[in-house]
Backbone as CSV, one residue per row, in Angstrom:
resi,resn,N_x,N_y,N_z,CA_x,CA_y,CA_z,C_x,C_y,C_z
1,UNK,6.328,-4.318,-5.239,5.045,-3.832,-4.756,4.077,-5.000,-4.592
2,UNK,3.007,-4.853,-3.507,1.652,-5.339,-3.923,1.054,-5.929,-4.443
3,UNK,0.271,-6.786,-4.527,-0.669,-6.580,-5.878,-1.318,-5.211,-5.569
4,UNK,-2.087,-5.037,-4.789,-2.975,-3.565,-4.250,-1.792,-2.467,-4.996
5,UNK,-0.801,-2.307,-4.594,0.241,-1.436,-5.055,0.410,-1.072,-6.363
6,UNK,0.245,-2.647,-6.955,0.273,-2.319,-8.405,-0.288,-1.754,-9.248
7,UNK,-1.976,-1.987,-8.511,-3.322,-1.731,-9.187,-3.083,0.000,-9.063
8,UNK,-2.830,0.265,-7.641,-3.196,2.104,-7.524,-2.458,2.546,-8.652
9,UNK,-1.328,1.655,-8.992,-0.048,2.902,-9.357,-0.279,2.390,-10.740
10,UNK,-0.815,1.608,-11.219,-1.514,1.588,-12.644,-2.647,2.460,-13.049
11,UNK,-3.526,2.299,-11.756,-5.327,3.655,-11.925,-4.336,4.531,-11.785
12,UNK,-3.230,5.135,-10.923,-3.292,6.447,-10.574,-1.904,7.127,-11.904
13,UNK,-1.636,6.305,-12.848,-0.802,6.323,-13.769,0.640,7.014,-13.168
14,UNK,1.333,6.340,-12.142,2.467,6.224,-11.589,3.136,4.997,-11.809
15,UNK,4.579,4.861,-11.963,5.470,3.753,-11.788,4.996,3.299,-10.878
16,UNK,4.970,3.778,-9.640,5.102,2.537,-8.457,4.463,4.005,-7.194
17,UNK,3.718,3.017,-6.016,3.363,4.029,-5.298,3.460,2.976,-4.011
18,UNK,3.651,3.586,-2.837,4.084,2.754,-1.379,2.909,3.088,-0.504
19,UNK,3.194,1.938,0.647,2.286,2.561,1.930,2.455,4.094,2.453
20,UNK,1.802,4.733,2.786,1.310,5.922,3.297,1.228,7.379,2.078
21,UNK,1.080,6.731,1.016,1.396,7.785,0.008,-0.512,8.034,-0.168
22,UNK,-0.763,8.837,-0.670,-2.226,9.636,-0.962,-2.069,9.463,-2.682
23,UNK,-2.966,8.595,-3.237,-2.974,8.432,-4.128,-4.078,8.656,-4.786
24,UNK,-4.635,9.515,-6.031,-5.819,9.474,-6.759,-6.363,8.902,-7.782
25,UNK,-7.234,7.941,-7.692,-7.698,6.908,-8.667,-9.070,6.651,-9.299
26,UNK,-9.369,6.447,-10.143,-10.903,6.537,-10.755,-11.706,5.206,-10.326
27,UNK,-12.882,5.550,-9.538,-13.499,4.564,-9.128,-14.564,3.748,-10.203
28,UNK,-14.077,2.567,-10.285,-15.000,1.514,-11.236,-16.114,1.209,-10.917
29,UNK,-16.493,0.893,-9.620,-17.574,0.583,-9.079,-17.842,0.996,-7.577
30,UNK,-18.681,1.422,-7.315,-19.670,1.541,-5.703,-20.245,0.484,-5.638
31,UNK,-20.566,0.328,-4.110,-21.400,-0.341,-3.626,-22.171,0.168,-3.008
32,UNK,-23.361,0.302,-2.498,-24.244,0.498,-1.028,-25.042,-0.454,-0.652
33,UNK,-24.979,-0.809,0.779,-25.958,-1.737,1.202,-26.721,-1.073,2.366
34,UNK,-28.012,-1.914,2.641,-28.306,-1.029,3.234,-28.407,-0.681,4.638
35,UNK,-27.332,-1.290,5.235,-26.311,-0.879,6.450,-26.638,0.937,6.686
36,UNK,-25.847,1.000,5.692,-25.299,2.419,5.428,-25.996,2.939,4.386
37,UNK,-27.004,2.543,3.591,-27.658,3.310,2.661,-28.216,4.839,2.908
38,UNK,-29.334,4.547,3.912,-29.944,5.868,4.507,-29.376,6.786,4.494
39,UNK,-28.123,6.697,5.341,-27.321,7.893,5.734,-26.174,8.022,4.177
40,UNK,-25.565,7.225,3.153,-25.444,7.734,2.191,-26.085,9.256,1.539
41,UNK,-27.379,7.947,1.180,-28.128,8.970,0.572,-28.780,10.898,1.090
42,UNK,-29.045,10.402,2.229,-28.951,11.372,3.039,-27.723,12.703,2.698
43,UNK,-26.597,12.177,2.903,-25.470,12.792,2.499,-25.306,13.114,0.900
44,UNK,-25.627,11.909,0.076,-25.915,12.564,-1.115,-26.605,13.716,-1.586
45,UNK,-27.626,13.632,-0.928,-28.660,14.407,-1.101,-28.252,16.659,-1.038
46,UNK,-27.332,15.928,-0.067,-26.886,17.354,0.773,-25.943,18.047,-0.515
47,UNK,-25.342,17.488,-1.685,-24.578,18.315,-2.613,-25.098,18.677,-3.241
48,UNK,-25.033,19.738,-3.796,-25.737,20.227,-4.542,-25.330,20.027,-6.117
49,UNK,-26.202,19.338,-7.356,-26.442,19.148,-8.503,-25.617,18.164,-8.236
50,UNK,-26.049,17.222,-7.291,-25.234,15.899,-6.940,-25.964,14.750,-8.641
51,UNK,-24.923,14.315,-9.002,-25.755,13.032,-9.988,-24.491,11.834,-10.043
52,UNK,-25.075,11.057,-9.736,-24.014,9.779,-10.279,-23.182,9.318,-11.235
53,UNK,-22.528,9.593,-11.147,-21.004,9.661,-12.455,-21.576,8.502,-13.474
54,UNK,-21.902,7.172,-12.824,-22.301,6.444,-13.708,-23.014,5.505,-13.391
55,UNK,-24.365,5.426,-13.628,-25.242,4.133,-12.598,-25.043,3.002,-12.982
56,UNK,-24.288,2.650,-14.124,-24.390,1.215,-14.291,-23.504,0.589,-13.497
57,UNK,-22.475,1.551,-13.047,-21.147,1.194,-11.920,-21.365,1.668,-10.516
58,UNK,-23.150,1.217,-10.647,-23.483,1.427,-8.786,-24.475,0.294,-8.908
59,UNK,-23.888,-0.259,-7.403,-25.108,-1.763,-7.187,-25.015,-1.209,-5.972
60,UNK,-26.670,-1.682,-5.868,-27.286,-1.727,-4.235,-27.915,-2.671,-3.831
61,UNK,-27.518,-3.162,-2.822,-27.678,-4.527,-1.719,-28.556,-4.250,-0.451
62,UNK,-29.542,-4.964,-0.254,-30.363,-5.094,0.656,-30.104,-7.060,1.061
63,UNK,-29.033,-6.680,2.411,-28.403,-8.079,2.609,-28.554,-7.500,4.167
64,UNK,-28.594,-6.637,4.736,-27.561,-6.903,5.781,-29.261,-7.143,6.822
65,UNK,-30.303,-6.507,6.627,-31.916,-6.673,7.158,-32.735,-7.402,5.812
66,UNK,-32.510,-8.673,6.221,-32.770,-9.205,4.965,-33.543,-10.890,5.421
67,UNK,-34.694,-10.711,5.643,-35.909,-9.670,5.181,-35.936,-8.625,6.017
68,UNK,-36.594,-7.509,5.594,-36.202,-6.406,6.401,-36.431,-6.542,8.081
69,UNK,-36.102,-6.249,9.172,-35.731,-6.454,10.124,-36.823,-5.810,11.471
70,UNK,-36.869,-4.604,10.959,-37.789,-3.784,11.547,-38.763,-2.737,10.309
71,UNK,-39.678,-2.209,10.760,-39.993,-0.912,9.992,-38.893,0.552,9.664
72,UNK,-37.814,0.255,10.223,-37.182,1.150,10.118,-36.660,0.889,8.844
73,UNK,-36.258,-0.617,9.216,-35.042,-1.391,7.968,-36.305,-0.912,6.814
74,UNK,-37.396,-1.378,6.359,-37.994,-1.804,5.409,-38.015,0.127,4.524
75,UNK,-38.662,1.101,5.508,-38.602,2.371,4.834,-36.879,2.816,4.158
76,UNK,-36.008,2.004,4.646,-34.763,2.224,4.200,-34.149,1.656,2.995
77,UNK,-35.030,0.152,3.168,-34.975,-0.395,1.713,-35.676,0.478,0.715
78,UNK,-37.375,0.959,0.844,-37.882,1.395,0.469,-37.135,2.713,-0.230
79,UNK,-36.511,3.607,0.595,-35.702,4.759,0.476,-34.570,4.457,-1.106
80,UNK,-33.687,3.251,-0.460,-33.065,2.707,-1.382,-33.621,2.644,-3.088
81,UNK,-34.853,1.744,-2.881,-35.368,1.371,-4.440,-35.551,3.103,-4.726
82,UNK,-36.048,3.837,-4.200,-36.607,5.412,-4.492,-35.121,5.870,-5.098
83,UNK,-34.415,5.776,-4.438,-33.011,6.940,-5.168,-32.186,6.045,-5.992
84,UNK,-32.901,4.307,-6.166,-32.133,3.851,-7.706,-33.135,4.081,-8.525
85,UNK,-34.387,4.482,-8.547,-35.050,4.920,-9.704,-34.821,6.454,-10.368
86,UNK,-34.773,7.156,-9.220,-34.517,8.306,-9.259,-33.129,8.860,-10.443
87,UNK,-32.357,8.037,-10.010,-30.477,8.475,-10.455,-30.485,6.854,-11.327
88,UNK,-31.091,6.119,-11.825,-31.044,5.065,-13.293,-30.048,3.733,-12.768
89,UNK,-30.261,3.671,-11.557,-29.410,2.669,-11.113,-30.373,1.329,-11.315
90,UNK,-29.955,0.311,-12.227,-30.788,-0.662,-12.607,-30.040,-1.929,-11.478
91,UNK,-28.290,-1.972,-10.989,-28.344,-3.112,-10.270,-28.577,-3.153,-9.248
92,UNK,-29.662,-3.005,-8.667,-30.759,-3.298,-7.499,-30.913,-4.717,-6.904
93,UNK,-30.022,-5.444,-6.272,-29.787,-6.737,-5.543,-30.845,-6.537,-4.099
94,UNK,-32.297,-7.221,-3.976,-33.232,-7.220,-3.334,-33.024,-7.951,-2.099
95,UNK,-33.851,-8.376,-1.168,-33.765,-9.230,-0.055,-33.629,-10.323,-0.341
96,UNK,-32.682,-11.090,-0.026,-32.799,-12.175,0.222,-31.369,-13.025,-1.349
97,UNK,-30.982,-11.742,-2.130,-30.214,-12.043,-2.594,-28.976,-12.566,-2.357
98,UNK,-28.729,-12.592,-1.157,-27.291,-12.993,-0.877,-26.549,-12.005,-0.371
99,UNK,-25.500,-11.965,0.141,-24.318,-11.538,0.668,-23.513,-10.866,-0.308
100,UNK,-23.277,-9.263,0.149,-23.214,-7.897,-1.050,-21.824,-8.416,-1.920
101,UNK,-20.550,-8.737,-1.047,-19.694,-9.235,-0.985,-19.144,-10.545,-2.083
102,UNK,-19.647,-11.710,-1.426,-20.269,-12.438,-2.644,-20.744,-12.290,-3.966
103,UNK,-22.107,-12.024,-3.710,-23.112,-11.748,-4.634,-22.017,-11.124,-5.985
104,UNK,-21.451,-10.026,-5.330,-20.263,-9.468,-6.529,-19.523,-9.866,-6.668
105,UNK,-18.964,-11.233,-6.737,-17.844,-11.835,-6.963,-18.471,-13.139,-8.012
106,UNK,-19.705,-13.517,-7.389,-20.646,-14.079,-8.442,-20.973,-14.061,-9.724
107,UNK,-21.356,-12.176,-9.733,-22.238,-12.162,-10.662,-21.212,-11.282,-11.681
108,UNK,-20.192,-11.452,-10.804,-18.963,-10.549,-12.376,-18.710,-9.413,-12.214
109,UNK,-19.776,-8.835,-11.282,-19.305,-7.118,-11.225,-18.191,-6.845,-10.598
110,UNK,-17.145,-7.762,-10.130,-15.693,-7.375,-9.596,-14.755,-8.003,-11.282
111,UNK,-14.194,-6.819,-11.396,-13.182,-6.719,-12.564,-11.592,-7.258,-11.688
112,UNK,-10.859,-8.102,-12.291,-9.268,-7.714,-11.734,-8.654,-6.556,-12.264
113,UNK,-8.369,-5.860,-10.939,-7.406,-4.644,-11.641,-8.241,-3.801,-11.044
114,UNK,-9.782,-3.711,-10.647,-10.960,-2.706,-10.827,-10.981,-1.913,-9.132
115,UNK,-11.186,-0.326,-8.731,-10.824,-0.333,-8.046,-12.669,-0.172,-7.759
116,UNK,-12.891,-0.515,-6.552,-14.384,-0.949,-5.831,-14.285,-0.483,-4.944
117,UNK,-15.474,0.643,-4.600,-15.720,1.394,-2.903,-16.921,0.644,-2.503
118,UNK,-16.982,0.570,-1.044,-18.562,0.368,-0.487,-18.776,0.982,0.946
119,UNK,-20.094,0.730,1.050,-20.475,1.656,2.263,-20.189,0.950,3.165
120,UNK,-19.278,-0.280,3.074,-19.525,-1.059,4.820,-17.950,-0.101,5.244
């Protein structure tokens, strides 16, 4: 297998798992930047008794309109800081921090082994 292979079929507590198989695994960390934030949240918003499994294993990046770009970008950042106060999300990566990508490879929040979603 993989390395990728190895990791699922370790999260998904299987011997071994292949390409095209549907596998279920516990997510370590999110990302959102704010590309795709708006419409996240947006969508978050829409479940009902929606809450974040765990905020310390959600970072949000304001990289991609950075400094914000237009008034659109900036109410979106704005939007952003609003629903990490809201739901206790303290890693809040601001303008001008760097590259979402990076930045998490930097600052430690990528584990080996760890499985990581993001909004890009």
């Amino acid at each position: 297998m993989t390395k990728s292979e190895k990791i699922l079929a370790a999260k998904s507590g299987q011997t071994s798992v292949s390409p095209g198989e549907i596998v279920v695994v516990p997510v370590d960390m999110a990302m959102i930047h704010d590309n795709n934030a708006a419409l996240t949240i947006e969508n978050f918003s829409k479940i009902v008794d929606a809450k974040i499994w765990n905020p310390e294993n959600v970072t949000m990046f304001m990289d991609h309109h950075s400094p914000s770009t237009t008034v659109k970008a900036a109410k979106h950042h704005d939007a952003m800081r609003k629903f990490a106060t809201e739901h206790g999300i303290r890693k809040i990566h601001e303008c001008g921090c760097g590259i979402s990508h990076v930045v998490m490879y930097e600052d430690s929040l990528l584990q080996e082994g760890a499985i990581v979603v993001g909004t890009d």
